[in-house]
VMD Tcl script that draws the C-alpha trace (Angstrom):
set ca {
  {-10.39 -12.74 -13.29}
  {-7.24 -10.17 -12.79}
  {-8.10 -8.42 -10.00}
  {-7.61 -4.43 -10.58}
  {-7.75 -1.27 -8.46}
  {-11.19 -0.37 -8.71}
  {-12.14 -4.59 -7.96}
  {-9.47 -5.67 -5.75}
  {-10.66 -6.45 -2.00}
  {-9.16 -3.59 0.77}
  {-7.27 -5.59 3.40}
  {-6.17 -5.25 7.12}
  {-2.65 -5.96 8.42}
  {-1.11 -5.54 11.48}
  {2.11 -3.62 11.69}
  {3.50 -3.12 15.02}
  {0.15 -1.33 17.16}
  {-1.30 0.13 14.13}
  {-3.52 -1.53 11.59}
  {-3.02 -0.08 7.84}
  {-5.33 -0.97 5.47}
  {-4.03 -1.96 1.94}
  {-4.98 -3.76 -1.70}
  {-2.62 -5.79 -3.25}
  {-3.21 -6.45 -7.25}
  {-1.08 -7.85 -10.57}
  {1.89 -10.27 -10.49}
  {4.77 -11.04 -11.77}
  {8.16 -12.13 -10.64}
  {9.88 -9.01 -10.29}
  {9.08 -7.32 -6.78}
  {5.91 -5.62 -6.04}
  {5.47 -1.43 -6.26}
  {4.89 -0.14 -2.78}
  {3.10 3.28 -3.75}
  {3.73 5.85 -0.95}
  {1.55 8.52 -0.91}
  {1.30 12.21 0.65}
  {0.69 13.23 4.18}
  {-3.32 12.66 4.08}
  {-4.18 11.54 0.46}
  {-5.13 7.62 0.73}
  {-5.07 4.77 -1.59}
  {-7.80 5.86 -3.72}
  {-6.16 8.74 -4.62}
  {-3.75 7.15 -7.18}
  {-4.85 6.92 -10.80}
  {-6.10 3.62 -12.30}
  {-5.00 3.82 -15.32}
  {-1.50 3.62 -14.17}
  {-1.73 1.16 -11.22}
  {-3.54 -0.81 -13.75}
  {-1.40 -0.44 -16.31}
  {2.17 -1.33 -13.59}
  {0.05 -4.56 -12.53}
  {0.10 -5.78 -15.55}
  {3.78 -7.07 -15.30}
  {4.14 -6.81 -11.10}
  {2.35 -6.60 -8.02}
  {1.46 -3.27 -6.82}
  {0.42 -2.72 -3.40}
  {-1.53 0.48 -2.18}
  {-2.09 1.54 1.43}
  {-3.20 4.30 4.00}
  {-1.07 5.68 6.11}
  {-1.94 5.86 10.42}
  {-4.85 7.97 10.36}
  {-6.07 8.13 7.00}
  {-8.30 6.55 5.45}
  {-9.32 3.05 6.45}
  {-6.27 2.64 8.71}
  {-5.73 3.15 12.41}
  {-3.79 5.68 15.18}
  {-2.95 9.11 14.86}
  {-1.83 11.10 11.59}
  {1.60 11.52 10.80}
  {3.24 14.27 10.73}
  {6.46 13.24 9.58}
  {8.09 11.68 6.84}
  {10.22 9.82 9.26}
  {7.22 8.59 10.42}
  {5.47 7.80 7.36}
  {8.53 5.68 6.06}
  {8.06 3.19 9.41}
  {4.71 2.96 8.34}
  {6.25 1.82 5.03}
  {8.43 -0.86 6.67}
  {6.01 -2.04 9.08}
  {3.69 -2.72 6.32}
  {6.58 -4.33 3.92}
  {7.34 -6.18 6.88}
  {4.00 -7.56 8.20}
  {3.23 -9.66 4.61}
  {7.23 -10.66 4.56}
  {8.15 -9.09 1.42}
  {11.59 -9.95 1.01}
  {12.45 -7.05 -1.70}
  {9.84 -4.53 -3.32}
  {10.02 -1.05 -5.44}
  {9.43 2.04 -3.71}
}
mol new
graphics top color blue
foreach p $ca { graphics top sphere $p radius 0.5 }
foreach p [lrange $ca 0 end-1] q [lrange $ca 1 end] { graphics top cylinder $p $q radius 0.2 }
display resetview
């Protein structure tokens, strides 16, 4: 079975002293889509249809931001901010290259 968004399993990673959750879904050989997301909307605010429809040919890879959602720490109130969250997460499953 080809797990989706609305079936895939929400996971924990560390990423420096904050723990983001995140789903990881499709395949392929080209990198994986890191969705990014707004200031407080979380994972299960992007559409199916077109996660779904990206995972078909790569992995895509969803996840909260500190302080929303599922994931740990305080809010962010920056984008500065919310792009280390980015890294730290890219960096915690060593992704070596990925789509933004």
């Amino acid at each position: 079975m080809i797990e989706a968004h609305a079936t895939v399993v929400t996971r924990v990673v560390e990423g420096g002293d904050i723990r983001y959750a995140y789903r990881r879904f499709g395949g392929g050989k080209d990198p994986a889509f890191l969705f990014c997301q707004r200031f407080i909307s979380t994972m299960d605010d992007w559409d199916p249809m077109i996660t779904n429809l990206l995972a078909k040919g790569r992995e895509v890879i969803l996840f909260n931001n500190a302080g929303v959602g599922s994931s740990a720490s305080e809010t962010l109130d920056t984008v500065q901010a919310m792009a280390r969250d980015a890294l730290a997460l890219v960096d915690s499953p060593r992704l070596e290259q990925i789509d933004l």
